[in-house]
C-alpha positions as CSV (number, residue, x, y, z in Angstrom):
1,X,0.0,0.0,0.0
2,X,1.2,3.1,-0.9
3,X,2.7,5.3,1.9
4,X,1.0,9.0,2.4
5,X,3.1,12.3,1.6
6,X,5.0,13.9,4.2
7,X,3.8,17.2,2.5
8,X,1.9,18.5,-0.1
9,X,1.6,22.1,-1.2
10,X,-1.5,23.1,-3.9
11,X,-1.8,26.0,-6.2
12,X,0.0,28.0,-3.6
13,X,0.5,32.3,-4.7
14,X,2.8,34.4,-2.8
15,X,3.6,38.0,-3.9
16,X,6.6,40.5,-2.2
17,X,6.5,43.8,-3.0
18,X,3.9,43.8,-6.1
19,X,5.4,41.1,-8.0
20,X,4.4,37.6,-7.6
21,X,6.9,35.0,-6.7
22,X,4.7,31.7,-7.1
23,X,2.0,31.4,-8.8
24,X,0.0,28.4,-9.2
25,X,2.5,26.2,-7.6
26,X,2.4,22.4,-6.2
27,X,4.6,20.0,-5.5
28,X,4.7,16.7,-2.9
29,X,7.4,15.5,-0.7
30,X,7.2,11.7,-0.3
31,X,9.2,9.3,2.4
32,X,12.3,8.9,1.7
33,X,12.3,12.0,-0.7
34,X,16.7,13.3,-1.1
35,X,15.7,16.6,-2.8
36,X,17.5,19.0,-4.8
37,X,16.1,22.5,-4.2
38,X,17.3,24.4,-6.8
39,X,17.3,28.3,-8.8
40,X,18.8,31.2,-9.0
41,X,19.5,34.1,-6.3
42,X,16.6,35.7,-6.0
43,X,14.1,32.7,-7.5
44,X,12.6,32.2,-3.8
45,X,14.3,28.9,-3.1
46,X,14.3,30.4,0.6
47,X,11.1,31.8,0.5
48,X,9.4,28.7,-0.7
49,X,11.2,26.2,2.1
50,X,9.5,29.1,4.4
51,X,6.2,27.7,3.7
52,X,7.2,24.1,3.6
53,X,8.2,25.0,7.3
54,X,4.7,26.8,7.4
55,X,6.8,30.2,8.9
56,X,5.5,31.8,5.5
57,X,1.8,31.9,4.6
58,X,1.0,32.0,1.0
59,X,-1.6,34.3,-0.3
60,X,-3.7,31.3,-1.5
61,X,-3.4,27.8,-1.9
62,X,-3.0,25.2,0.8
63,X,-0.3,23.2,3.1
64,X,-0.8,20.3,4.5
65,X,1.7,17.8,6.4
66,X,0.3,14.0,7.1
67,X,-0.7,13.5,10.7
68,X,2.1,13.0,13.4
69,X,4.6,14.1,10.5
70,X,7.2,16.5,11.9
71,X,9.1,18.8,9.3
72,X,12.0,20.7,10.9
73,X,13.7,23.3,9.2
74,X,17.2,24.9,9.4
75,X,17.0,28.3,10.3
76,X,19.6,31.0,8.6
77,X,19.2,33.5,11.1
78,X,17.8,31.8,14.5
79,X,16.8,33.6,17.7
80,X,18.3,32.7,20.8
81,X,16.6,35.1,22.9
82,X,16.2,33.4,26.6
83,X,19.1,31.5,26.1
84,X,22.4,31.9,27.2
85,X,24.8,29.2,25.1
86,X,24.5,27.3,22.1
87,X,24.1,23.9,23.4
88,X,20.9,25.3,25.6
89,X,19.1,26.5,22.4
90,X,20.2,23.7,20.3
91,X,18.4,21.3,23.0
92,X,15.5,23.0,23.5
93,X,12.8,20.9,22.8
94,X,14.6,17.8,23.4
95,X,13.5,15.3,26.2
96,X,16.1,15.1,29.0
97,X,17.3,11.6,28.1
98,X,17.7,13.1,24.5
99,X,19.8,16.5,25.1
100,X,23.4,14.1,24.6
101,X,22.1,14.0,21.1
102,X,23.4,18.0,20.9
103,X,26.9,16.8,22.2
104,X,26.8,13.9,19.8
105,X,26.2,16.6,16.9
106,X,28.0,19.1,17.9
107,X,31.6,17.1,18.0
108,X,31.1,16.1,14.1
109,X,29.8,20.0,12.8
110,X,32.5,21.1,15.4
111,X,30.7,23.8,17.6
112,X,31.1,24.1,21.4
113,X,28.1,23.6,23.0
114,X,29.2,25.9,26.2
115,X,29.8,28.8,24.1
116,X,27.9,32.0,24.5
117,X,25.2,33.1,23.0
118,X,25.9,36.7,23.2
119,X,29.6,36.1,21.6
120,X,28.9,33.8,18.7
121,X,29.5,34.4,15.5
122,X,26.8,33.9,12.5
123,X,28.8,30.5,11.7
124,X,28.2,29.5,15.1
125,X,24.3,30.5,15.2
126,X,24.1,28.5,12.2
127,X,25.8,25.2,13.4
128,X,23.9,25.3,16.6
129,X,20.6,25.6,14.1
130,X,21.8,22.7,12.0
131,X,22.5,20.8,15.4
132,X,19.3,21.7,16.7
133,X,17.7,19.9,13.8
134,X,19.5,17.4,13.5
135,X,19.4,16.3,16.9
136,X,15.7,16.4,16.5
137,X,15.3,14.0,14.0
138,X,12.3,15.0,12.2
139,X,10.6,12.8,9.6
140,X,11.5,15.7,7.2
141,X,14.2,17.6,7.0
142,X,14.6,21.4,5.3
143,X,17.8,22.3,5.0
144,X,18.6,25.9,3.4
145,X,22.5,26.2,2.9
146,X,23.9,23.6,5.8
147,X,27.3,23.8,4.6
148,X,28.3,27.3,4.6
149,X,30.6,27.9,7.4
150,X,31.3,24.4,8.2
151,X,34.8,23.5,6.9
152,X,35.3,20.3,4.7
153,X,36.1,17.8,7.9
154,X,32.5,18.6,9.1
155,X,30.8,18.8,5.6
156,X,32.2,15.5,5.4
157,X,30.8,14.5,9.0
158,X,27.0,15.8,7.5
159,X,27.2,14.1,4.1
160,X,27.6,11.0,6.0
161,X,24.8,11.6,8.6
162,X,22.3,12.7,5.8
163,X,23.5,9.3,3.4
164,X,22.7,7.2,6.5
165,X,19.3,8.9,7.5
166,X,15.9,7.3,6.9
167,X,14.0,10.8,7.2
168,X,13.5,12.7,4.3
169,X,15.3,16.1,3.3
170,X,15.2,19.2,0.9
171,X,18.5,20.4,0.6
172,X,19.6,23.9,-0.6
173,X,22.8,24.3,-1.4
174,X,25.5,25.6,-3.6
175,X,28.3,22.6,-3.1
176,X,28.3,20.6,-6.0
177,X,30.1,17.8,-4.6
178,X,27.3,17.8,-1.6
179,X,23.9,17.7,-3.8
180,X,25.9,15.1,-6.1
181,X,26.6,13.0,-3.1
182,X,22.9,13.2,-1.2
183,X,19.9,13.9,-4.0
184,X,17.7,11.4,-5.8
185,X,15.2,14.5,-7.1
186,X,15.7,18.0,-8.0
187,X,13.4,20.4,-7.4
188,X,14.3,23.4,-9.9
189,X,12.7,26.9,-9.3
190,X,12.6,28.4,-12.8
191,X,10.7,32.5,-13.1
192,X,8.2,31.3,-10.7
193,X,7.8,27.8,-11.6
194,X,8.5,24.7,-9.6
195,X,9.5,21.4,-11.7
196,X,10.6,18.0,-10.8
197,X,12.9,15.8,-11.9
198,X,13.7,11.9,-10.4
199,X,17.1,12.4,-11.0
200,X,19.8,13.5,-8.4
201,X,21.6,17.0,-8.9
202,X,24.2,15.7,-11.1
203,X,21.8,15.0,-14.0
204,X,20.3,18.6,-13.1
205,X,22.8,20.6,-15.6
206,X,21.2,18.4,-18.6
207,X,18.1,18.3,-18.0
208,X,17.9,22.2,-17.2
209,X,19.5,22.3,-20.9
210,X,17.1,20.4,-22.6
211,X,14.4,22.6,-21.2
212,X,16.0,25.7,-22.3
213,X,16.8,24.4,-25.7
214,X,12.9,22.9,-26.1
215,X,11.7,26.6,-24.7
216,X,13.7,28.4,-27.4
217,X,12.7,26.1,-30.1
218,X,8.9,26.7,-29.4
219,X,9.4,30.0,-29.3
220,X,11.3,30.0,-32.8
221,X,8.4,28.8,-33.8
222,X,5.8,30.7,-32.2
223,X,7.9,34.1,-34.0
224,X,8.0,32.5,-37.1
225,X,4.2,31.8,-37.0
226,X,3.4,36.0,-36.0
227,X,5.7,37.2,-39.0
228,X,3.9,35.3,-41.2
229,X,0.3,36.0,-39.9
230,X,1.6,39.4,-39.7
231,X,2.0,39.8,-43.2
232,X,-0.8,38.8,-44.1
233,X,-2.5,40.8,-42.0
234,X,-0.8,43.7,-44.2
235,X,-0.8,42.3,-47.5
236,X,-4.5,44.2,-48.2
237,X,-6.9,41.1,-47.5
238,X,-9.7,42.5,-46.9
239,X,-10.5,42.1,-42.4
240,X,-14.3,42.3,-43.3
241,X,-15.4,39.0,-43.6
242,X,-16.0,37.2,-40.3
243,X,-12.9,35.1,-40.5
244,X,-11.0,36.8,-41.2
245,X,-11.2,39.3,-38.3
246,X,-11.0,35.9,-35.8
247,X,-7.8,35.0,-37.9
248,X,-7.0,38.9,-36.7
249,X,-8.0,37.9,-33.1
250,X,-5.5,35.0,-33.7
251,X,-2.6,36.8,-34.6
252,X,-3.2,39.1,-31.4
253,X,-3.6,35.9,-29.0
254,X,-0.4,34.6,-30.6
255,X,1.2,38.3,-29.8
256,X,-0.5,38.2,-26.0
257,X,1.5,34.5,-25.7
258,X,4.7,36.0,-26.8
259,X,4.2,39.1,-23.9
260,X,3.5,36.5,-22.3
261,X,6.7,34.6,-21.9
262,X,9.0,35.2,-19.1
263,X,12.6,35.8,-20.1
264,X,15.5,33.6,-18.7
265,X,17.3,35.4,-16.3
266,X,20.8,35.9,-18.0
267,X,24.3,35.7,-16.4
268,X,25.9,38.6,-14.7
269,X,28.3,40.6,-16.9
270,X,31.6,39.5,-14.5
271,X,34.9,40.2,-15.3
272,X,38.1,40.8,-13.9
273,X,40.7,42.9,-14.8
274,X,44.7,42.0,-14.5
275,X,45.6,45.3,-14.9
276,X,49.4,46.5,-15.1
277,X,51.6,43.1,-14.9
278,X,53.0,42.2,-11.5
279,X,56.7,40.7,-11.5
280,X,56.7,37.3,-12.1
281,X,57.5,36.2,-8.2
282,X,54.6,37.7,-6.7
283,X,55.6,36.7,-2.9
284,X,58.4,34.6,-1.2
285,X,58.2,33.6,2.4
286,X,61.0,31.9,4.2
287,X,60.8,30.0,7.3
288,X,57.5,31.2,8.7
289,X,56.6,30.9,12.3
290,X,53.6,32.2,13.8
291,X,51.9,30.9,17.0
292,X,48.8,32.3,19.1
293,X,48.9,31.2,22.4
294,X,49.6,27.9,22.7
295,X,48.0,27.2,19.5
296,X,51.0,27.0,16.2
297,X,49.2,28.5,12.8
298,X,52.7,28.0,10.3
299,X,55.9,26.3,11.6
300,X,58.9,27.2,9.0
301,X,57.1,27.6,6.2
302,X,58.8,28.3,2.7
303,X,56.7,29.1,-0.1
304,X,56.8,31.0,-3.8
305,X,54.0,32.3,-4.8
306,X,54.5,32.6,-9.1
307,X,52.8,35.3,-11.4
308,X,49.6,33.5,-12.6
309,X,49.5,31.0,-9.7
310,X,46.1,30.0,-8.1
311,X,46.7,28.4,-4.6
312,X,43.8,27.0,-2.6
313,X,44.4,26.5,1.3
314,X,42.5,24.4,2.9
315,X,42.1,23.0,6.3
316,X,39.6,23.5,9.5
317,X,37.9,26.1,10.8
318,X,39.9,28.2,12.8
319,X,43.3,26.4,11.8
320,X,44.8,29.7,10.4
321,X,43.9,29.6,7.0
322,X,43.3,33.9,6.5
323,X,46.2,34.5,9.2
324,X,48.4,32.7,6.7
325,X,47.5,34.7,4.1
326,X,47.4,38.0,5.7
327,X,50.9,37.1,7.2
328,X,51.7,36.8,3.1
329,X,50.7,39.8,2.3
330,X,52.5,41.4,5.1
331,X,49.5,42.4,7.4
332,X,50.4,40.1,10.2
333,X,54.0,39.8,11.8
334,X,55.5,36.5,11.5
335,X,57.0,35.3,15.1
336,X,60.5,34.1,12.8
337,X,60.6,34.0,9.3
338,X,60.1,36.7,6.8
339,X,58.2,38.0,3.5
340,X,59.1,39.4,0.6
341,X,56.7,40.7,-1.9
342,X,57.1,40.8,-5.4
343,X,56.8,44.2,-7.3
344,X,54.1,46.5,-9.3
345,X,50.7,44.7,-6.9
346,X,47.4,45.8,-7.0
347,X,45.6,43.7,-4.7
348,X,42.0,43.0,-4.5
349,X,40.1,41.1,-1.5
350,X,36.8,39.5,-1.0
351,X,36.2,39.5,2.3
352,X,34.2,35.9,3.8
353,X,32.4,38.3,6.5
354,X,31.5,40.9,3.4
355,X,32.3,43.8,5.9
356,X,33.0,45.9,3.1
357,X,29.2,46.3,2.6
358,X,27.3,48.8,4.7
359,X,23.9,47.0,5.3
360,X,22.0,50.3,6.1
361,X,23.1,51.4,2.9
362,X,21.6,51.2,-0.7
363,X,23.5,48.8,-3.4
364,X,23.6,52.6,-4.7
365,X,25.5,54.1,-1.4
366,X,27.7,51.5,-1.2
367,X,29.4,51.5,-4.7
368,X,28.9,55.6,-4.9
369,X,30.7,55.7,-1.0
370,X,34.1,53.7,-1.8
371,X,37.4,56.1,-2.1
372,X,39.0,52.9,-4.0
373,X,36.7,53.3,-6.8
374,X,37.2,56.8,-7.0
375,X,34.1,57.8,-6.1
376,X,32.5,59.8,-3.1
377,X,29.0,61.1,-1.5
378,X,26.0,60.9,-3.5
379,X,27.9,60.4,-7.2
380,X,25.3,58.7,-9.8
381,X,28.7,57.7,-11.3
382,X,31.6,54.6,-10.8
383,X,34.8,54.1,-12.4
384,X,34.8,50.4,-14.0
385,X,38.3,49.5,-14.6
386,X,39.6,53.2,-15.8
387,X,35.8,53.6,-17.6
388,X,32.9,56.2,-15.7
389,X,29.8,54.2,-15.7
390,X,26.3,55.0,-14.1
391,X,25.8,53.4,-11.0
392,X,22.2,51.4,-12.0
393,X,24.2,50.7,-15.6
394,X,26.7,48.8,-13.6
395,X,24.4,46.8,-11.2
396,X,22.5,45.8,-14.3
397,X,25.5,44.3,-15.0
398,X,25.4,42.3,-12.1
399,X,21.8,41.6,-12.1
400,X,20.0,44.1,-9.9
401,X,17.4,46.1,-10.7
402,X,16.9,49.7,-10.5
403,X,14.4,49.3,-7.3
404,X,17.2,47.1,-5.9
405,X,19.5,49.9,-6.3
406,X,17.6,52.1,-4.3
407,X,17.1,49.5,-1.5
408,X,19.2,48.4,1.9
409,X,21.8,45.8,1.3
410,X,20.5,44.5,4.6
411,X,17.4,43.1,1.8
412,X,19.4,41.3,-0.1
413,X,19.6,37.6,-0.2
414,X,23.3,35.9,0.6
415,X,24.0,35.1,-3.1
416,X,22.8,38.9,-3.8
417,X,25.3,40.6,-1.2
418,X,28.3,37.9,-2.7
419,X,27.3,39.3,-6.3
420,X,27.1,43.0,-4.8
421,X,30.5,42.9,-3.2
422,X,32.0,40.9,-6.7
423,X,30.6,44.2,-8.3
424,X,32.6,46.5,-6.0
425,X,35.6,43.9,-6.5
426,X,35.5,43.7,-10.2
427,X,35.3,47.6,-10.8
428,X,38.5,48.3,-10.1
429,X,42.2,46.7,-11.6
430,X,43.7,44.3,-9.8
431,X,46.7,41.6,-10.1
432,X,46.5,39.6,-7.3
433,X,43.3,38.4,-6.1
434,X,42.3,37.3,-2.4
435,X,39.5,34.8,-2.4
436,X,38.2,33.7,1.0
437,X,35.3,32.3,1.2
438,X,34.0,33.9,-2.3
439,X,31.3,30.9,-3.1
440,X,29.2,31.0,-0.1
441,X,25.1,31.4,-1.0
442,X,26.3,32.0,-5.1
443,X,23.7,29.7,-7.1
444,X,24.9,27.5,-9.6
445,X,25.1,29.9,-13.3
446,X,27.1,32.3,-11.2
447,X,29.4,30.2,-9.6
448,X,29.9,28.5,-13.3
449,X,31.0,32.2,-14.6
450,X,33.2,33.1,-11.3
451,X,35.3,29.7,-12.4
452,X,35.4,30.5,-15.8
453,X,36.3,34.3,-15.5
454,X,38.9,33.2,-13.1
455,X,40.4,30.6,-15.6
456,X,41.1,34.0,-18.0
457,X,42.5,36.3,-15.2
458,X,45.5,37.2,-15.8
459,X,46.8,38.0,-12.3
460,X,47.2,35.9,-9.2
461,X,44.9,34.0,-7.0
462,X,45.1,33.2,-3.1
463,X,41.8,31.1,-2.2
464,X,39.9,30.2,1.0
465,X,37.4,27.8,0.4
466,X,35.3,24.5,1.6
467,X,34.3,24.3,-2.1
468,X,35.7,20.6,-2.8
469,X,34.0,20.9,-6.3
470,X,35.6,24.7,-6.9
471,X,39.0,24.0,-5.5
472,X,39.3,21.3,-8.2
473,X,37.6,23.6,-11.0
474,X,40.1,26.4,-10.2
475,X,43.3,25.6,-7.9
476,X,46.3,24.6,-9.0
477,X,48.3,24.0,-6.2
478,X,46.4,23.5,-2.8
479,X,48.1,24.4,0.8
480,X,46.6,21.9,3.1
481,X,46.6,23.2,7.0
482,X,46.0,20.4,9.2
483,X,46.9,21.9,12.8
484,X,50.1,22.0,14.8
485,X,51.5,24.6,12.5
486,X,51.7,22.0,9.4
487,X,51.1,23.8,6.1
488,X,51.9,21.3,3.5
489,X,51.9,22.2,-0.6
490,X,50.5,19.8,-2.7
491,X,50.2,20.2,-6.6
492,X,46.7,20.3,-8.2
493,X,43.0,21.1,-6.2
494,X,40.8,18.9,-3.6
495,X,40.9,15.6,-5.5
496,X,45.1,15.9,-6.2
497,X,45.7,16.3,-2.2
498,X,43.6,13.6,-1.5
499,X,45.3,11.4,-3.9
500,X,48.3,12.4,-3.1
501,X,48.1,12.5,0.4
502,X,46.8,8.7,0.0
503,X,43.3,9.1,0.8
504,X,40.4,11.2,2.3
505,X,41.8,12.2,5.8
506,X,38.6,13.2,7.4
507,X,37.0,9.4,6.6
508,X,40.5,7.5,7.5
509,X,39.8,9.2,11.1
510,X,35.7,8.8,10.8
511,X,35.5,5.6,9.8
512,X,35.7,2.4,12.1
513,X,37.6,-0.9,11.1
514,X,34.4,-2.8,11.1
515,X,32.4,-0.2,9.5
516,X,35.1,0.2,7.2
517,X,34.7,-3.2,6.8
518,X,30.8,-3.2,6.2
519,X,31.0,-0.6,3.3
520,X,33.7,-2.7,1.1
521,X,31.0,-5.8,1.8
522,X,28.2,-3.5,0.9
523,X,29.9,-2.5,-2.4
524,X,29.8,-5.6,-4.0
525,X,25.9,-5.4,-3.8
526,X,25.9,-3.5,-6.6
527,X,26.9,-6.3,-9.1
528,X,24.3,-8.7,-7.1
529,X,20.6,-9.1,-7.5
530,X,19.6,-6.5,-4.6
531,X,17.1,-4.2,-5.9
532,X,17.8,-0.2,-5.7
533,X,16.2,0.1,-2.4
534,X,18.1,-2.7,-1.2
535,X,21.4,-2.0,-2.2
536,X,21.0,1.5,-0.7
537,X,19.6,0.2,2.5
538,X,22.9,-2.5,2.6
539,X,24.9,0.5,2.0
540,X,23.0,3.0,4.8
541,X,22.9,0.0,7.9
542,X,26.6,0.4,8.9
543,X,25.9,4.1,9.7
544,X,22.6,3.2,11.6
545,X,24.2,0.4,13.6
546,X,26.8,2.7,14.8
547,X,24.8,5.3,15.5
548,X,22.8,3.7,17.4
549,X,25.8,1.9,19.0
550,X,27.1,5.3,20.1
551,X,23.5,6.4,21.4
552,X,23.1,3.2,23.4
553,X,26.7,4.0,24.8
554,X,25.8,7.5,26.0
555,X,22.4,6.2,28.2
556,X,24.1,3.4,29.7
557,X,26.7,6.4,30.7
558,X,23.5,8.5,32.5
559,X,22.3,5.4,34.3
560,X,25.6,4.6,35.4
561,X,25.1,7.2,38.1
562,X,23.8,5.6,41.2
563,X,21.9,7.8,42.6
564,X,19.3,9.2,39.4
565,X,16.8,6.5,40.3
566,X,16.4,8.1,43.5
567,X,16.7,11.9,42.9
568,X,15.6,12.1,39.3
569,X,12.8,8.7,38.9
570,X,11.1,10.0,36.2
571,X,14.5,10.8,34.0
572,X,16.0,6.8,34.8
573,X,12.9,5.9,33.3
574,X,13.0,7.3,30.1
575,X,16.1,6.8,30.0
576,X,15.8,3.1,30.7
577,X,12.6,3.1,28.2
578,X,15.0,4.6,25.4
579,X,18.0,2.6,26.3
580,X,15.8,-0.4,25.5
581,X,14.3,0.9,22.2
582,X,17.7,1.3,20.6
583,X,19.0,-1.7,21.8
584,X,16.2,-3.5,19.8
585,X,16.7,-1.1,17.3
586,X,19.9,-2.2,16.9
587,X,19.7,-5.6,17.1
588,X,16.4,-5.4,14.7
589,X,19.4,-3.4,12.0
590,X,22.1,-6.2,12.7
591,X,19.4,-8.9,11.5
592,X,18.6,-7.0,8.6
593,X,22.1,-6.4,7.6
594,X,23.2,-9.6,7.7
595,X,19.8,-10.8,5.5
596,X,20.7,-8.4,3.1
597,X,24.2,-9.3,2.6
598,X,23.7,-12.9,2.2
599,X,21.0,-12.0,-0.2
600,X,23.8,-9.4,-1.7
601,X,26.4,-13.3,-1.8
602,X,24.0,-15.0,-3.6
């Protein structure tokens, strides 16, 4: 019997501002759904998980999750108000035999729980969000942007807590490697329109292709059909008779179906500029030593940075990755060691935090306020690269609209404020570009057109990113940071370290010996006669078994202590009452493991 939706949305409308966002839009998320949400900045991929999560109410239509179904959603921006660290908000909620879940999550997306609310950083809100939900377990899952600020050891962690999930998720996100990994359907917002595809995100690029080329063969068509109505319309037959004024009425409906037509959204009109040529060493660095604390960041480090070079580092969060690079460029003191730089630089920085945008001021304010771009007070003009240009000319460029220029940056989306401050980067010349962070909230097309542009820049390139799918795209030699001052160069991107380093380091220290084990036993299911279900299920029980081995290990540890039975009755017996649901749990996941790989050995 087939299973009920988790969710169905029907005909929903939803208009910002005067201009519609959905119209007419439905769609269904099943059990078991891995979902794609996908668009461009702007298309109201956010908007529209708002109203799966039922925080945004549509002008019409309707919303309606199954009985007992519980959808949890990741919020961007969450309030903590009333609490006073990030482990208290991130268990709120929670039973008390359920909080260690939060500790449990925590250690993989790398957050401390006991940090303070008042102190934490927007990365930090956002982990303790992502732990709050996924400590909650809901039977669906929305998930707007989980990876950004979570470095590649933790994204990682999350791939392989989402592949080993039963609940269902909708996942927005901008990491290739991540939606390729996770999605069996893509949901693609398109000017207003929701379609669907079975297919996982790396079939998305195709099929998004075919639809365009279908679209612009129809409307070949439909032109070709007006020109020649048209001309007959003023070749001199007479419009008298009564057919002929409905074949008139015709050529109008064809008209009103071309007006009709939404354009595609084109691609920002990005470019950078090399300017005047730097020398061909552009910095040299000899024996670098730096240490906060207690903590090294760069033990006797030597390094040549080439003319034309683009040099990913990579590594944790908070492992030193910017301090190297500001060290490089001479803004931070080195402890022993020293740098040199090369001559005739004209640097350029994008800033991860984008704290070179004013969010009380207008997209207008904030190019027409910057000294670097020669410009000052209330100028209507920008110098692009040597050339004046009007302000709303250039953020055409880029994809804004006049309103938008008029407008707060504190309005924009995350992938508008990253386009905004690639605007402000991009007007002026530059030689050696610093990168940290730049793909964070950029959809797909635009992140497409950064790698290509940067492909054809002539200058340099220092990069900070958790991009595995962009450091291979664009690096050419990556500086892998793995703590206690190591800072290691390896030629090529992600995939060249990993290979040459002899493997993923984040799953040689994730992975168990007999879950290790498990997943070579599990691959050979794919050449036996498991069906697709089955095979994935074969491949998702290791995860659950541990999992639930860890859980199991964390209640026996609370009723250890002797003396909750007395003082806290109530908590031993949940705790008892769960302890005992996972161990059959577990035991009920061993049996079906082990059914499924005989049946996988023939």
């Amino acid at each position: 019997m087939a299973r009920a939706p988790l969710l169905q949305i029907s005909d929903i409308a939803l208009t910002f501002g005067g201009d519609p966002v959905f119209e007419d839009l439905s769609l269904v998320v099943q059990p078991g759904d891995r979902v794609a949400l996908v668009g461009r900045n702007g298309s109201g991929k956010s908007t529209l998980m708002k109203v799966m999560a039922g925080l945004v109410e549509a002008d019409s239509g309707t919303r309606v999750a199954s009985p007992g179904v519980q959808v949890g959603y990741m919020e961007q921006d969450p309030t903590m108000d009333g609490f006073e660290t990030l482990g208290e908000y991130a268990a709120s909620g929670l039973d008390i035999d359920e909080a260690y879940k939060v500790d449990m999550v925590a250690e993989g997306l790398k957050f401390d729980p006991a940090g303070k609310v008042a102190t934490a950083s927007g990365g930090e809100r956002r982990r303790a969000a992502l732990a709050k939900l996924m400590a909650e377990a809901p039977e669906l899952m929305l998930l707007d942007e989980p990876t950004n600020h979570l470095d590649i050891e933790a994204i990682a962690w999350l791939e392989n807590e989402l592949k080993t999930t039963r609940a269902a998720f909708v996942l927005i996100s901008h990491d290739r490697a991540f939606l390729r990994a996770l999605t069996r359907a893509t949901l693609w917002i398109d000017r207003g329109a929701v379609r669907r595809a079975e297919e996982g995100f790396e079939n998305f690029e195709a099929w998004r292709d075919k639809i365009w080329e279908e679209e612009d063969q129809q409307r070949h068509k439909l032109n070709r059909k007006i020109k020649q109505e048209a001309r007959w319309a003023v070749e001199g037959i007479s419009a008298r008779r009564t057919r002929n004024q409905g074949r008139l009425r015709a050529l109008q409906d064809l008209r009103a179906e071309k007006a009709s037509q939404i354009k595609r959204q084109g691609t920002a009109a990005m470019a950078f500029d090399g300017g005047s040529t730097s020398g061909k060493k552009v910095v040299e660095a000899f024996g670098l030593t730096k240490t906060f604390g207690d903590k090294p960041i760069v033990q006797g480090l030597d390094l040549t940075v080439q003319r034309g070079d683009r040099i990913a580092f990579v590594g944790p969060n908070g492992v030193g990755k910017t301090t190297l690079i500001k060290m490089l460029l001479g803004q931070v003191e080195p402890d022993e060691g020293a740098v040199k730089l090369g001559t005739n630089l004209d640097i350029a920085i994008f800033d991860q935090t984008r704290a070179a945008l004013n969010p009380d001021m207008t997209l207008w304010e904030n190019l027409a306020n910057d000294p670097e771009l020669g410009v000052s007070g209330k100028s209507d003009q920008i110098m692009v690269r040597g050339n004046p240009k009007h302000v709303v000319g250039y953020l055409k460029e880029f994809l804004f609209d006049e309103a938008q220029a008029r407008a707060p940056v504190r309005s924009l989306s995350g992938g508008e404020k990253a386009r905004l401050l690639l605007a402000r980067l991009m007007a002026r010349e530059s030689n050696l570009l610093i990168l940290d962070e730049p793909t964070n909230d950029l959809d797909i097309e635009t992140l497409d057109l950064l790698q290509d542009i940067l492909g054809d820049y002539d200058g340099t390139v220092l990069l900070v990113s958790h991009d595995r799918d962009f450091l291979d795209r664009v690096a050419t030699t990556t500086i892998a940071m793995e703590g206690n001052g190591q800072a290691v160069v390896y030629a090529g991107g992600w995939t060249d370290y990993r290979a040459q380093r002899g493997g993923d380091f984040v799953e040689a220290k994730t992975a168990s010996k007999p879950l290790a084990k498990k997943q070579k036993q599990s691959e050979k299911a794919a050449a036996s006669g498991l069906s697709f279900t089955e095979k994935h299920r074969l491949e998702a029980l290791p995860g659950i078994i541990d999992t639930l081995t860890a859980e199991i290990g964390k209640l026996e540890e609370l009723l250890a202590d002797p003396e909750l039975f007395t003082k806290q009755p109530a908590k031993f017996q949940k705790a008892t009452d769960a302890l005992i649901a996972r161990q059959n749990m577990r035991s009920d996941a061993e049996e079906e493991w082990l059914m499924l790989e005989e049946k996988a050995a023939g």
